[in-house]
N, CA, C and O atoms as a DFTB+ gen file, in Angstrom:
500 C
 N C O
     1  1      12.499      17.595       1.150
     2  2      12.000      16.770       2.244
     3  2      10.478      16.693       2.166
     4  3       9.764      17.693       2.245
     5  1       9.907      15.139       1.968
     6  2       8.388      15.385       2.306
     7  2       7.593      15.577       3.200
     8  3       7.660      14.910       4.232
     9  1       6.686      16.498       3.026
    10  2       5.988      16.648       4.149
    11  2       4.714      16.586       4.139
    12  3       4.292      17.234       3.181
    13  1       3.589      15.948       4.963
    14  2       2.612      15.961       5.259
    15  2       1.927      16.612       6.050
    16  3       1.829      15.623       6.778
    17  1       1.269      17.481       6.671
    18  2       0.600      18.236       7.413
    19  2      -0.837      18.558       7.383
    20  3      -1.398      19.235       6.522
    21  1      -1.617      17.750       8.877
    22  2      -3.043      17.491       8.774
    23  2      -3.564      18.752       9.785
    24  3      -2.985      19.635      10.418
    25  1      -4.682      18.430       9.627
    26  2      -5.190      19.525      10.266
    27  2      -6.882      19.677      10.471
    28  3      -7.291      19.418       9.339
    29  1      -7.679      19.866      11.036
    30  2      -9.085      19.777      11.013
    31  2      -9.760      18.909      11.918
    32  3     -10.989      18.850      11.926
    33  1      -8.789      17.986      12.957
    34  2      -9.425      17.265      14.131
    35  2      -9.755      17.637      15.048
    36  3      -9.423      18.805      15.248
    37  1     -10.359      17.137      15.868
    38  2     -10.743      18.228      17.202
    39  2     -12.482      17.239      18.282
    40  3     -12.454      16.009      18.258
    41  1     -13.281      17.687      18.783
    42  2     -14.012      17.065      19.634
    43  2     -15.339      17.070      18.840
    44  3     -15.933      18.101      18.523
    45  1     -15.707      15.931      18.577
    46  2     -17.608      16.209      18.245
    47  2     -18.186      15.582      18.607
    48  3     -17.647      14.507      18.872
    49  1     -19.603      15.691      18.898
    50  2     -20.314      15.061      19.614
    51  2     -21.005      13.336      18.958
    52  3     -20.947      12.967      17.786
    53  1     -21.326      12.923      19.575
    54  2     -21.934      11.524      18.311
    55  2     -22.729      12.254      17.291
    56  3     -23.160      13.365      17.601
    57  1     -22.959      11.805      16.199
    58  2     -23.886      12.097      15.072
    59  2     -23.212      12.825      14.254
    60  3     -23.281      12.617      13.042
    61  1     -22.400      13.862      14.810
    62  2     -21.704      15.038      13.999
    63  2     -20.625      14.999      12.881
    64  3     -20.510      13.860      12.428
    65  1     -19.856      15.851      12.344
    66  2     -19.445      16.103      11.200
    67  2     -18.117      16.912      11.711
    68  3     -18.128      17.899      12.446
    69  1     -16.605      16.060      10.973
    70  2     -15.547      16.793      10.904
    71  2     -15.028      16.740       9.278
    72  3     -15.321      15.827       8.506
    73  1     -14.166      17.959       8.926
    74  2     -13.803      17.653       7.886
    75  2     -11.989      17.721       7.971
    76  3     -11.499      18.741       8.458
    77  1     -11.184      16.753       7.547
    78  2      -9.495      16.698       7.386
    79  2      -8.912      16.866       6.568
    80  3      -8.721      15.955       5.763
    81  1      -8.471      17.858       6.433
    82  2      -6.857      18.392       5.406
    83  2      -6.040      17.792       5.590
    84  3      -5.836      17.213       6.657
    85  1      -4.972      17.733       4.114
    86  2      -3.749      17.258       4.487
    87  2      -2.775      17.593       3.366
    88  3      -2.718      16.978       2.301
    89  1      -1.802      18.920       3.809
    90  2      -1.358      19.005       2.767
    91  2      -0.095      18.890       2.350
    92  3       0.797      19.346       3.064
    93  1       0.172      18.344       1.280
    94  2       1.577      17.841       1.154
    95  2       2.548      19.047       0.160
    96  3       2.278      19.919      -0.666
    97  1       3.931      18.432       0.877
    98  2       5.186      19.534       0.007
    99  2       6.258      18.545       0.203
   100  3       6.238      17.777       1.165
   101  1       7.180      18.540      -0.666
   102  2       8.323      18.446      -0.881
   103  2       9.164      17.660      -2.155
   104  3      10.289      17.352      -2.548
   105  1       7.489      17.576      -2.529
   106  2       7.430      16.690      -4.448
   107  2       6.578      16.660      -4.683
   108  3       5.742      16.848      -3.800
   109  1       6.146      16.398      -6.056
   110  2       5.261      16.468      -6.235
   111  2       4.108      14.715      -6.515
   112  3       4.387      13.572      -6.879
   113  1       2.435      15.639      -5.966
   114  2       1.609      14.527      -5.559
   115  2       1.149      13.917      -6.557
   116  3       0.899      12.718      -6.435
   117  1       0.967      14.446      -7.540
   118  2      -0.330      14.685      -8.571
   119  2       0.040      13.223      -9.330
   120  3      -0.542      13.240     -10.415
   121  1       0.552      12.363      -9.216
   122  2       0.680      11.337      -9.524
   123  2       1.249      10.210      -8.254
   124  3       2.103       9.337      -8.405
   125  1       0.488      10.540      -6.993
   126  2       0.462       9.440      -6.095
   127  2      -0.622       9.327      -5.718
   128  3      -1.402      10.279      -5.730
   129  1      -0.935       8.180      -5.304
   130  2      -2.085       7.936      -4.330
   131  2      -2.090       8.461      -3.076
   132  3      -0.984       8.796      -2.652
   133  1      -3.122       8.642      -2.295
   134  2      -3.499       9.573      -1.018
   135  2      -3.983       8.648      -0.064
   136  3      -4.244       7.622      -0.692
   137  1      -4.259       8.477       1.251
   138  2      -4.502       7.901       1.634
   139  2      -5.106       8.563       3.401
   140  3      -4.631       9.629       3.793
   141  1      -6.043       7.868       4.211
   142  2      -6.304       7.952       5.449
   143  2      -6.443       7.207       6.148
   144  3      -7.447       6.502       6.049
   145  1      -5.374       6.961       7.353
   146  2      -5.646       5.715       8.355
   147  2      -5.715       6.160       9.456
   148  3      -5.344       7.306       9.709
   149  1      -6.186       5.378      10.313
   150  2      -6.241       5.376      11.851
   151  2      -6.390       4.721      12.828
   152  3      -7.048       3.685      12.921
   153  1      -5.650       5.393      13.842
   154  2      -5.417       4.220      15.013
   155  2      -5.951       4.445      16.408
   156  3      -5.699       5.486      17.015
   157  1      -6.713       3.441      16.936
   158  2      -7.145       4.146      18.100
   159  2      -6.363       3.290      19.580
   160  3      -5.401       2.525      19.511
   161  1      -7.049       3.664      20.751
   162  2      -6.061       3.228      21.420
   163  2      -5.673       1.560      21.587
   164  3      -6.695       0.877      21.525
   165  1      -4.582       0.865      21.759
   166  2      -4.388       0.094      21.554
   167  2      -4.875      -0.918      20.647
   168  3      -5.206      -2.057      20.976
   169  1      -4.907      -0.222      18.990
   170  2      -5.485      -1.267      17.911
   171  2      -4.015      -0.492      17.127
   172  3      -3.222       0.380      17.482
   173  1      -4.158      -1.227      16.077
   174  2      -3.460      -1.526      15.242
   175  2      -3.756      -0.084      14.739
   176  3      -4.626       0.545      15.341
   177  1      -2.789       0.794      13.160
   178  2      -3.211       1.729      12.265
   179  2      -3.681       0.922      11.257
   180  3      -3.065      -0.091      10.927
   181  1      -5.063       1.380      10.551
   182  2      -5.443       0.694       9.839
   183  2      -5.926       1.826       8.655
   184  3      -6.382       2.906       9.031
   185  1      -5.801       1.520       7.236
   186  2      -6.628       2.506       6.356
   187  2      -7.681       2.540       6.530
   188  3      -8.191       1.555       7.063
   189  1      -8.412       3.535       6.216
   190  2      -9.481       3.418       5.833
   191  2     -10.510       3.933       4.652
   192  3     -11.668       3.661       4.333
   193  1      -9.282       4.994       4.075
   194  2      -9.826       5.422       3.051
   195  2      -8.532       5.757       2.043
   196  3      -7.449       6.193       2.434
   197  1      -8.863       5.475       0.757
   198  2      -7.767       5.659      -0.049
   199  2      -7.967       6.333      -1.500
   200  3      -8.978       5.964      -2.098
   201  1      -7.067       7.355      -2.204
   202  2      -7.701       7.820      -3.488
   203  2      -6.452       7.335      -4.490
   204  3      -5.398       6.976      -3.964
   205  1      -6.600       7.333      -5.999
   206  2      -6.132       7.104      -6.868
   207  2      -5.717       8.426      -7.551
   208  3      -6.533       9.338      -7.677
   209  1      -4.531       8.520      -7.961
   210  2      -4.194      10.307      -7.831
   211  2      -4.746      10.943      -9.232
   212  3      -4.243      12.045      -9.453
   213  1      -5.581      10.537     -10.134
   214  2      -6.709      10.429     -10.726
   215  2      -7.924      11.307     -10.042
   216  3      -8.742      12.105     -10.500
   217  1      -7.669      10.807      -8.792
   218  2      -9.169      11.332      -8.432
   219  2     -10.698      10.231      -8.179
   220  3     -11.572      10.297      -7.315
   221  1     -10.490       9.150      -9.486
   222  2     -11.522       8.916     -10.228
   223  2     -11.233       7.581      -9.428
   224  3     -11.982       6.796     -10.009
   225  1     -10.654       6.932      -8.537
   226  2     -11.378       5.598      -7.990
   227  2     -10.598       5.679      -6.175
   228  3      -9.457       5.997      -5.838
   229  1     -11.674       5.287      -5.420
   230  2     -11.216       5.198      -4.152
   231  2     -11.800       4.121      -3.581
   232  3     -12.688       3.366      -3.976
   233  1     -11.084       4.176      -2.473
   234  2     -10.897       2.871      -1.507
   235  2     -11.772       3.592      -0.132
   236  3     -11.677       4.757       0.255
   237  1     -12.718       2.378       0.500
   238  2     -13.128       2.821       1.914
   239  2     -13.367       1.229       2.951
   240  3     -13.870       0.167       2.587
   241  1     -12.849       1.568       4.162
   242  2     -13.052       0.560       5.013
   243  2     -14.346       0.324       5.421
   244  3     -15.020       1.348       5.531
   245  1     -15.008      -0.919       5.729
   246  2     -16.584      -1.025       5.833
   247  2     -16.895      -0.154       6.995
   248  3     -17.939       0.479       7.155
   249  1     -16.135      -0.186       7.581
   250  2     -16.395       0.594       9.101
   251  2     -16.819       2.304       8.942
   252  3     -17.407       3.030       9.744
   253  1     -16.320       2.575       7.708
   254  2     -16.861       4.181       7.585
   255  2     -17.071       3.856       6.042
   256  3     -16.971       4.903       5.404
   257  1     -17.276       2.984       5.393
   258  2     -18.582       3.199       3.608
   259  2     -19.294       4.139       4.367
   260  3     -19.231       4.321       5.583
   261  1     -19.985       4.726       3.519
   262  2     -21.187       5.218       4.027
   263  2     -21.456       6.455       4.283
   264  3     -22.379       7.149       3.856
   265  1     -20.531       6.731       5.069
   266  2     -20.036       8.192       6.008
   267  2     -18.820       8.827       6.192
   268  3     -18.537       9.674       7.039
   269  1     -18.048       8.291       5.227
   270  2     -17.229       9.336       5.344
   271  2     -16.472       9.104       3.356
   272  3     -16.432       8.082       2.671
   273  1     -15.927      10.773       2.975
   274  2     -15.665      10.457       1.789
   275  2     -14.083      11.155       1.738
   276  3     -13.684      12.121       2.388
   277  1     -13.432      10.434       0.872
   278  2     -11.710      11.133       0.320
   279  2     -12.100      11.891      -0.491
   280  3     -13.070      11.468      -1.119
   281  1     -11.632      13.203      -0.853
   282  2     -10.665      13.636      -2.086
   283  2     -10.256      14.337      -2.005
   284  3     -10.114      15.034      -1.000
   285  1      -9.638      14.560      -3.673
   286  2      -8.435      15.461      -3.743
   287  2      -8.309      16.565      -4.725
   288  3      -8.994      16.676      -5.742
   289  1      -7.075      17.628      -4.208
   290  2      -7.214      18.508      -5.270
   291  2      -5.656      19.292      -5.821
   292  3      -5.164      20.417      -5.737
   293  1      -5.318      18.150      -6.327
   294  2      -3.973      17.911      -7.016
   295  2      -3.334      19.643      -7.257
   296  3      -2.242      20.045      -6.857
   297  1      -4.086      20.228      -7.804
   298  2      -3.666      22.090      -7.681
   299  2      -2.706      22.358      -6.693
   300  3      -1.636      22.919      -6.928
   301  1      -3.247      21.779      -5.067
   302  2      -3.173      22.407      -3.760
   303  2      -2.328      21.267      -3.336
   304  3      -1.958      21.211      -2.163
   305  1      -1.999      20.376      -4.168
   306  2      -1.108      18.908      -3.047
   307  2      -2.283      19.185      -1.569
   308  3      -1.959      19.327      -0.390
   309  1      -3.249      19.187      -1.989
   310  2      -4.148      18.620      -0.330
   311  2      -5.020      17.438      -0.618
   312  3      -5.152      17.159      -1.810
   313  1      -5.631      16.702       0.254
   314  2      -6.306      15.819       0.577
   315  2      -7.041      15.377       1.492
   316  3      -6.620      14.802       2.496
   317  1      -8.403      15.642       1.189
   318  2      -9.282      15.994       2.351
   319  2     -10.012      14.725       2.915
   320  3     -10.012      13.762       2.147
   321  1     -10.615      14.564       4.087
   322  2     -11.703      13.382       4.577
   323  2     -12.567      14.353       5.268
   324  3     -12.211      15.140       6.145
   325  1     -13.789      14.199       4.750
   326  2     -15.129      14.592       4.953
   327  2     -15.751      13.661       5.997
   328  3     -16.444      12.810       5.438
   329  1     -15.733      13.545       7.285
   330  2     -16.543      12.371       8.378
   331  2     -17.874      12.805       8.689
   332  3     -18.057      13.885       9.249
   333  1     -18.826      12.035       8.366
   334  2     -20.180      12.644       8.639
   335  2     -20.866      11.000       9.140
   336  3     -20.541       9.855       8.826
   337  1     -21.746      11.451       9.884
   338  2     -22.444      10.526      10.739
   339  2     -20.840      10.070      11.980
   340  3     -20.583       8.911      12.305
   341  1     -20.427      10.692      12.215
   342  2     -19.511      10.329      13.356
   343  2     -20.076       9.227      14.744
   344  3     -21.152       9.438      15.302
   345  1     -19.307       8.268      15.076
   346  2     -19.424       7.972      15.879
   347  2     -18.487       7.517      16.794
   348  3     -17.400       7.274      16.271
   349  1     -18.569       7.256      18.381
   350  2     -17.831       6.518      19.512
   351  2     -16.679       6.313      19.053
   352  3     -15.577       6.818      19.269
   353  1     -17.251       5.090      18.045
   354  2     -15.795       3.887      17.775
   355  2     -15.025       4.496      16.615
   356  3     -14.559       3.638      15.865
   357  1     -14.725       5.977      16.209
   358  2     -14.243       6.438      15.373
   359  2     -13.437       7.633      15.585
   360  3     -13.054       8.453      14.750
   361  1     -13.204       7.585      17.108
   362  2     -12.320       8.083      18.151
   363  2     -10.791       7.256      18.264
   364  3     -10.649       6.147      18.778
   365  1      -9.541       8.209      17.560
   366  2      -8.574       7.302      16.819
   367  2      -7.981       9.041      16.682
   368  3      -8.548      10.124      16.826
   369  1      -6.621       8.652      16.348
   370  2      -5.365       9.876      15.892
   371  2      -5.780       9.166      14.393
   372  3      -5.929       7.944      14.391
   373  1      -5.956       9.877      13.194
   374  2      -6.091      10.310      11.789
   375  2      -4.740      10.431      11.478
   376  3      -4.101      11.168      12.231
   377  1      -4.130       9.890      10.548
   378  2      -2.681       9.582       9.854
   379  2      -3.486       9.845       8.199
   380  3      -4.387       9.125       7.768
   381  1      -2.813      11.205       7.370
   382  2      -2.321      11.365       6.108
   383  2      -1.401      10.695       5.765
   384  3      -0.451      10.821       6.537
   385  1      -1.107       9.585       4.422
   386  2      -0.643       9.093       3.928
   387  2      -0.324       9.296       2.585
   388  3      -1.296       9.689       1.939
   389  1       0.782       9.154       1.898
   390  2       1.392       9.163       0.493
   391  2       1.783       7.858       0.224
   392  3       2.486       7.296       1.063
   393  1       1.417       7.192      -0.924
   394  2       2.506       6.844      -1.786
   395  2       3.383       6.798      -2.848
   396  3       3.631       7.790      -3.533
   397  1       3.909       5.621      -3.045
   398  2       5.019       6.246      -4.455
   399  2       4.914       6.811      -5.430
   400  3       4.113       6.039      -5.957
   401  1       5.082       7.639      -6.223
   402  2       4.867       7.913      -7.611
   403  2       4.724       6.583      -8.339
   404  3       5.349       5.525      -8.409
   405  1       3.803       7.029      -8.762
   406  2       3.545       6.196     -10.561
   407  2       2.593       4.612      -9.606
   408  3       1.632       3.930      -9.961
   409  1       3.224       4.589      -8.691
   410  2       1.993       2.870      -7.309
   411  2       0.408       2.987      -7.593
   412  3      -0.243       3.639      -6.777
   413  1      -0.085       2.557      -8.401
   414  2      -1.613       3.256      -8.259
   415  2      -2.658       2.001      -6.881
   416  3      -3.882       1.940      -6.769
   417  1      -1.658       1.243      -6.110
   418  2      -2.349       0.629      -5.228
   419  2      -2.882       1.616      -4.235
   420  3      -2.318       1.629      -3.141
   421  1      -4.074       2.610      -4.474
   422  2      -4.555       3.261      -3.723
   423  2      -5.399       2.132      -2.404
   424  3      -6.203       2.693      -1.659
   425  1      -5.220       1.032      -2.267
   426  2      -5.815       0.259      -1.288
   427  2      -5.588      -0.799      -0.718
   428  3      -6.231      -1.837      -0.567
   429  1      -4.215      -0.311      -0.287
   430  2      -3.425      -0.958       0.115
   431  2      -2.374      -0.261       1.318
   432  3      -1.441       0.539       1.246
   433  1      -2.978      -0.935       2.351
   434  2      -2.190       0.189       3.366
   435  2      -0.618      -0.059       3.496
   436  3       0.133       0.747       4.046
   437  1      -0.236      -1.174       2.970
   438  2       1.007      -1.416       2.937
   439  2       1.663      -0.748       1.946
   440  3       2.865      -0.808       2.206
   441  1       1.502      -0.241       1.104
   442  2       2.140       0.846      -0.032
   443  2       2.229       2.101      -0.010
   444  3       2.713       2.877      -0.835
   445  1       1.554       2.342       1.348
   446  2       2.056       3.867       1.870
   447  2       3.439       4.172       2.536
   448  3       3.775       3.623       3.586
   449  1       4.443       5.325       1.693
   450  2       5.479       5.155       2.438
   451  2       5.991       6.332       2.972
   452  3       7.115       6.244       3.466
   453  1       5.283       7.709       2.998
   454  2       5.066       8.863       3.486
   455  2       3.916       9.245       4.353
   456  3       2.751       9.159       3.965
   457  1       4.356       9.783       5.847
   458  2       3.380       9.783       6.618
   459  2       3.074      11.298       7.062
   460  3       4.066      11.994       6.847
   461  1       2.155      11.918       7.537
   462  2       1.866      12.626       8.918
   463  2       2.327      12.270      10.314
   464  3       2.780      11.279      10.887
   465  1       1.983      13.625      10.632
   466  2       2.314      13.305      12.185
   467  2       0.692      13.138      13.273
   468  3       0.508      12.964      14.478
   469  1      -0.192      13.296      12.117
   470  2      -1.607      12.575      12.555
   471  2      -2.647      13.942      13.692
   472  3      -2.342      14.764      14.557
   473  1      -3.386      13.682      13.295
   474  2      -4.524      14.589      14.017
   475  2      -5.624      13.545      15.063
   476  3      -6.015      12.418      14.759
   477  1      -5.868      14.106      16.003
   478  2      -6.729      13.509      17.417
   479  2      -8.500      13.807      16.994
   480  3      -8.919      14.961      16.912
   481  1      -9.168      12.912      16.818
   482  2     -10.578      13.045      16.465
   483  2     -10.825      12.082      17.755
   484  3     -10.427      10.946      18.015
   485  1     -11.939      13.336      18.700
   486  2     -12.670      12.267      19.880
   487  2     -14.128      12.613      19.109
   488  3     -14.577      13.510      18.396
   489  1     -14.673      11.104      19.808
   490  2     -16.511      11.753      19.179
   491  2     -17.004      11.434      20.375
   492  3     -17.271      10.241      20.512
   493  1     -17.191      12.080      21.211
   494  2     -18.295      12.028      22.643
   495  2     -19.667      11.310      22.191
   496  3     -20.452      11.711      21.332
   497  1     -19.745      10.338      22.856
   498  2     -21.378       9.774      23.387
   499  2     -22.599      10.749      23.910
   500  3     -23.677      10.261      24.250
């Protein structure tokens, strides 16, 4: 059975810095793409960051270029998001994502077909 399990969300203030785990079991990753989306209240889930199970090419939504980075470390089936420069509008439940073996559409939120049960990131004003 696959499983996803995140972990590392929690309250920060504007400006600040969280970092997200996510680690997977129940097959193996090391040849899927990884992925991070999120949804805040009443919007849509949207990606925003995506890796190539390579390592070596990723995906980021314009809304966090900049400030926040994916990766991974195929050893550990985990997959981390580093958020730095946090802000307001980046207050959203965090969804870990998998997809298929061998799919290398790391940027493509529609090709994710293994989920989390998602972590709560508020960023106070």
């Amino acid at each position: 059975q696959v499983q996803l399990v995140e972990s590392g969300g929690g309250l920060v203030q504007a400006g600040g810095a969280l970092r997200l785990s996510c680690v997977a079991s129940g097959r193996t990753f090391s040849n899927s793409c990884m992925g991070w989306f999120r949804q805040a209240p009443g919007k849509e889930r949207e990606i925003i960051a995506g890796i190539h199970w390579s390592g070596g090419n990723t995906y980021y939504a314009d809304s966090v270029k900049g400030r926040f980075t994916i990766s991974r470390d195929n050893a550990k089936n985990t997959v981390y998001l580093q958020m730095d420069s946090l802000k307001p509008e980046d207050t959203a439940v965090y969804y870990c994502a998998a997809g298929p073996n061998g799919a290398p559409y790391y940027w493509m939120g529609a090709r994710y077909d293994y989920w989390g049960q998602g972590t709560q990131v508020t960023v106070s004003s």
